[in-house]
N, C-alpha and C positions, 0 to 999 in steps of 0.2 A: 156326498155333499158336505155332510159335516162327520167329525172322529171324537168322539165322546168317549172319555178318557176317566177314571177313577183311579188319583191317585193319591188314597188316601183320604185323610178331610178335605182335599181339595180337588175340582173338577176340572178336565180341559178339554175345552173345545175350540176343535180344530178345523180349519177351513179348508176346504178338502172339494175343489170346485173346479173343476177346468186346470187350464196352465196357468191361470196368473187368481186361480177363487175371482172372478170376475164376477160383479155384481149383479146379478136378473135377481126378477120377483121369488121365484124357488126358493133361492138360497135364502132374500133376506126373511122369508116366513118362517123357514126353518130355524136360523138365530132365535127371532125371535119366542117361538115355540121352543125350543133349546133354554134359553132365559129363564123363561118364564115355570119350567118344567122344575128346573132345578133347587133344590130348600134354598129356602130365601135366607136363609143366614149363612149360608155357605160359603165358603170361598171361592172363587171362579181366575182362572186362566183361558186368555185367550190366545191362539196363535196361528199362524199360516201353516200350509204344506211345501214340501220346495224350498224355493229360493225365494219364494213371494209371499207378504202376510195379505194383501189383498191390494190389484191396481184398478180398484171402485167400480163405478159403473160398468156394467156389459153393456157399451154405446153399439153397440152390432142389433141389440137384442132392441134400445129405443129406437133410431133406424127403423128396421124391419117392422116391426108393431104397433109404430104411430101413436095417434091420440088415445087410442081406446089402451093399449098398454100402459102408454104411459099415466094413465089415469088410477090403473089400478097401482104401479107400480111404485108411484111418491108417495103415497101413503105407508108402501111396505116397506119403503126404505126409512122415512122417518120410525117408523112404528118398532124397527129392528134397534137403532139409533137408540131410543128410548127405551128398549128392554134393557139391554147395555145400561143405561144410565139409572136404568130405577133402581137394579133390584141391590137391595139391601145390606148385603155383604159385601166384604172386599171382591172387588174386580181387577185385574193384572193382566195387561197388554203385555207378551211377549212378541214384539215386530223381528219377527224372523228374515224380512226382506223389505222389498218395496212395500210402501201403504199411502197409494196414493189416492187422492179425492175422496172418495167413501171410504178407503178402507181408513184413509189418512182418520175421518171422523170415529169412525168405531173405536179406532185405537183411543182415539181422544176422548171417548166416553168413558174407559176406564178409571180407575181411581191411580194409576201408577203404573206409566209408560218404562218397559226397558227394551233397549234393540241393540241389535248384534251390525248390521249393514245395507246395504242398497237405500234410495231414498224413500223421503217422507214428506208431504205437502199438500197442496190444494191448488187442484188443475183444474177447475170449473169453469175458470173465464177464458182458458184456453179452448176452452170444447163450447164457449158461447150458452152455455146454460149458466141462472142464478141459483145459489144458494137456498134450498127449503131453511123457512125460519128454525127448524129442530136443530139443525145440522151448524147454522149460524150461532145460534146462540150457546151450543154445546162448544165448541172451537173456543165462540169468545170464555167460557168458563176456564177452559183448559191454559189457554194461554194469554189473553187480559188481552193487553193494548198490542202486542203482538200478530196479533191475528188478522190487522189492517194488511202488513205487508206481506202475509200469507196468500189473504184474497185476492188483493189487488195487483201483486208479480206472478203470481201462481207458482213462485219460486217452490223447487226442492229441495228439499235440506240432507246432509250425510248425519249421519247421529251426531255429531259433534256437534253441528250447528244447531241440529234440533234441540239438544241436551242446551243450547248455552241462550234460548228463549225460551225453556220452561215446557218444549212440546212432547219431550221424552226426560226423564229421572235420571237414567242410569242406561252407559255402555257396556255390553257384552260383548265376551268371545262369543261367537255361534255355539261353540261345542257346550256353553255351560247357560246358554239363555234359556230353555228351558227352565232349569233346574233353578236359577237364582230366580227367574217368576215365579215358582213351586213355594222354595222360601219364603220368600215377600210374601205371599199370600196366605201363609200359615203363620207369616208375624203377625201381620193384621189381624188374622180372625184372634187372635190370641186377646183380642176385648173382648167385653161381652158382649154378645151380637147388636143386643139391646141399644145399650151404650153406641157402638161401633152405627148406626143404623141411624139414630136420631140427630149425631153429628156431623153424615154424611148429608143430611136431608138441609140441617143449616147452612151446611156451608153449599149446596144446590141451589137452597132457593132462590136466588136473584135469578139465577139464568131460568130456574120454572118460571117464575115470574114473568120473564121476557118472554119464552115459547108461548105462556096463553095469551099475554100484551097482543103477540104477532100472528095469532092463526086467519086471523082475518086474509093475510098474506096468500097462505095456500093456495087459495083460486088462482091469484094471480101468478104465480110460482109457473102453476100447470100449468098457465096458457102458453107463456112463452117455450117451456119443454116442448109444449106439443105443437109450436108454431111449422109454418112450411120453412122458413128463415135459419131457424133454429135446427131442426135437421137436415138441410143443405149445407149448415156447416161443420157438422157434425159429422157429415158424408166427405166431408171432403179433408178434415181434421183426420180420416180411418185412412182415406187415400193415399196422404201425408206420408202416414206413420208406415203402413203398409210400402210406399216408395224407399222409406229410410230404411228397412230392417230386412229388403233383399239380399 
């Protein structure tokens, strides 16, 4: 599920999930306990397996498990979202491939996107579910006023377009993205963690801000995932995709 990697002073973990690291409850507990496990002043890499760094939600998995799933399930996904974003050290998104919808956010929780190929964006209104306030309000940090035409085309971007509104840093060859996230992450920690830690947390706060503004939201988030409407299209969005890639 997940490949946890020691290389050196910095840590990687690796998504290691299915064919595409598709997002169910499992995995995102695992992140998060993953997170949360590791010295909090350390440096962290994240990346995918394959060809794919992650194509977000397992919509098979909401489907099938309905309300009572999905109930336990928003909360694990934000909660994952937000280990990603807290913890204290440099964090370094290596997008090894697609990263779309959740994985798109994860990535965007890091402190410093680099990717090598396959797309990147936010497919949400295409699969007829809204946006958890964590998830919104992490995206808007990432990428500012940006993030309107993200949500609202559910467009996907090639790194170049990513790279040229701020959603990803820097393009890689495949054969050396690893390794140039390894660096980056060992420049960073190269403050002291202290330092490094209390000027991540400033320049956070507005979007913390908005996440507690907005929890009020979450009830309503749930209803609609777990409406009958909302998984009818959802079912039928799987169908879709499934007729295209016979």
């Amino acid at each position: 599920m997940l490949d946890l990697e020691e290389r050196g002073d910095v840590a990687i973990m690796r998504l290691q999930h299915g064919k595409v690291n598709a997002l169910d409850r499992e995995l995102l507990l695992a992140i998060t306990e993953a997170m949360r496990a590791v010295d909090q002043a350390r440096a962290v890499v994240i990346t995918g397996s394959g060809s794919v760094f992650s194509a977000g939600v397992d919509l098979q998995r909401i489907v099938a498990g309905g309300p009572s799933y999905i109930r336990e399930f928003l909360p694990a996904l934000s909660d994952s979202f937000m280990a990603i974003f807290d913890h204290p050290g440099p964090v370094v998104a290596a997008v090894n491939g697609h990263a779309i919808a959740g994985g798109c956010v994860i990535a965007a929780a890091c402190d410093v996107r680099l990717m090598a190929h396959g797309k990147i964006g936010l497919a949400e209104l295409s699969v007829s579910v809204p946006f958890p306030p964590v998830a919104m309000e992490i995206m808007r940090y990432a990428v500012g006023p940006a993030v309107g035409h993200l949500v609202l085309t559910a467009a996907l971007l090639d790194p170049a377009q990513a790279r040229s509104i701020g959603l990803i840093q820097h393009v890689c060859k495949p054969e050396v993205l690893l390794e140039s996230a390894v660096d980056r992450a060992r420049q960073m920690a190269r403050t002291p963690a202290g330092v490094f830690s209390v000027s991540k947390r400033q320049l956070q706060q507005p979007a913390r801000d908005r996440i507690a503004a907005r929890s009020g939201e979450e009830e309503a988030v749930a209803e609609m995932w777990s409406s009958e409407r909302t998984r009818d299209a959802i079912a039928l969005y799987l169908a879709a995709l499934r007729e295209r890639t016979r």
